[in-house]
N, C-alpha and C positions, 0 to 999 in steps of 0.2 A: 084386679083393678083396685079393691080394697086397700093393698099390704102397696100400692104404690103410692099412692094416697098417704096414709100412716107415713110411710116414708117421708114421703117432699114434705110433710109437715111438722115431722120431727128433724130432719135434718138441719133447719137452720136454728134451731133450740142446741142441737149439737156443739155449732159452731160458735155461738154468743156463748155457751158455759165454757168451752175451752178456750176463748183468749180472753178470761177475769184480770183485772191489776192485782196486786198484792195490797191488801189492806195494810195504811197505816194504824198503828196501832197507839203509837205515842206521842198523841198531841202535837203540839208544838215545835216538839223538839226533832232536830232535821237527821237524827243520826238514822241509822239501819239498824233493824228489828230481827226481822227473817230473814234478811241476805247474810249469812256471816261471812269472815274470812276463806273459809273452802270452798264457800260457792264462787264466791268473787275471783279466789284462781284456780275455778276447774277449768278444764277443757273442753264440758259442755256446757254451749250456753243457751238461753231461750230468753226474749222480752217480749213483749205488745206496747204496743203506742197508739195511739189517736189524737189524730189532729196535733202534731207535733211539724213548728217551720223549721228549717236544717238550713243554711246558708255556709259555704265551705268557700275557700279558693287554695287554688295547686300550684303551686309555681317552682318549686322543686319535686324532681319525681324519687323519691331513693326504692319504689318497689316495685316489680312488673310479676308479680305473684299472686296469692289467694288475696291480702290485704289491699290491692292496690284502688280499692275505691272508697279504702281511708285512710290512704297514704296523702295528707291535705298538709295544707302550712296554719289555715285558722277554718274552726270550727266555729257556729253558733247555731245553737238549738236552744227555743224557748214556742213555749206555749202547749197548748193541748199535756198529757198526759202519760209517763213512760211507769213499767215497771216490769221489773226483769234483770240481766246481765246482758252487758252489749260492750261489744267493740267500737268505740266512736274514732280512735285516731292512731296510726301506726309511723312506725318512720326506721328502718334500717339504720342503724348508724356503724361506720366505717373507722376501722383504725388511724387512730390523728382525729377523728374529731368527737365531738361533746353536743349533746340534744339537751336544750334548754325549753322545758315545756310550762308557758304562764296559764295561768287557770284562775278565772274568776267565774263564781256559783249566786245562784240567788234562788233560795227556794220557795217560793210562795204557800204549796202545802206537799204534803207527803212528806217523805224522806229521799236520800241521794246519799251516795258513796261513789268519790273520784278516784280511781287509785294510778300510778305508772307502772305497769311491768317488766320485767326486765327481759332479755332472751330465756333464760332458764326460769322465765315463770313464775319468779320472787318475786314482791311488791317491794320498788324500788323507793315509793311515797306515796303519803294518800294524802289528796289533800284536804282541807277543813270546809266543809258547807261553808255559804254568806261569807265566804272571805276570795280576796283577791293573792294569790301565791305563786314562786317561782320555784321550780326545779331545775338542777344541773347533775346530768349523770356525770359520774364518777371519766376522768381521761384513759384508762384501759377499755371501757364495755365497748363490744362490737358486738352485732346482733339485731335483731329483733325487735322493740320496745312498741308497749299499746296501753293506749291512754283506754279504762274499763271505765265504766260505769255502772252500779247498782243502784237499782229505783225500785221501790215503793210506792206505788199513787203519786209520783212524783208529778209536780210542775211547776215551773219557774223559769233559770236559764241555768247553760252551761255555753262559756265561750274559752276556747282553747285559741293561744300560737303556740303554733311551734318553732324554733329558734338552730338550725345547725351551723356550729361553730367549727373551723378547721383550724386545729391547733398548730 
């Protein structure tokens, strides 16, 4: 009865130390610290969030696969707290056409890192904290493409469209 006790009491000490945020480390400035380039395109990834609002809409579907529930047309997430690597936006794109994805960032504290991926897992663009930006993939890519994100104690917003053009 003792060792069940110890138990339930340590168990939820277990689970608060294993989903911590990533401490910002430097100030003001909204770039990534800890997450580098190899994290941002491995193939494993882990985040936590708290209290974080997502608003999405789909009105094109291009995937019926693992990504298909962020396979969206516009993304927004602001508030509460992310840090980690995460998948926020996917979209197939098909021979003849071109993925134009806008990104405007606002970080109130932490750090963030927006990147595009391509099929083969190269960073296609990243784009700049506190700024509003456009991408156009290149008229060959077919594939795959996913809008990453790396956070830090982040919080602020991230609002994504995305744009498919048939050439």
């Amino acid at each position: 009865m003792k060792k069940l006790i110890t138990l339930l009491l340590l168990l939820p000490l277990l689970f608060l130390t294993a989903c911590g945020h990533i401490e910002d480390t430097n100030g003001d400035d909204p770039s990534l610290v800890t997450i580098d380039q190899e994290k941002m395109t491995a193939k494993s990834l882990s985040h936590t969030s708290s209290g974080v609002s997502t608003r999405s809409t789909r009105k094109t579907i291009t995937l019926n696969t693992y990504y298909e529930d962020i396979d969206v047309d516009t993304l927004e997430m602001s508030g509460g707290k992310i840090s980690g690597v995460q998948n926020i936006m996917a979209c197939e794109v098909r021979k003849g056409q071109t993925l134009t994805i806008a990104c405007e960032t606002g970080v109130v504290s932490g750090n963030l890192g927006v990147i595009l991926l391509g099929p083969d897992k190269t960073i296609l663009h990243t784009f700049t904290p506190n700024t509003y930006e456009t991408y156009t993939t290149p008229p060959d890519l077919t594939g795959v493409c996913l809008v990453r994100i790396g956070a830090e104690s982040f919080s602020g917003a991230i609002i994504l469209e995305r744009t498919i053009t048939n050439d």
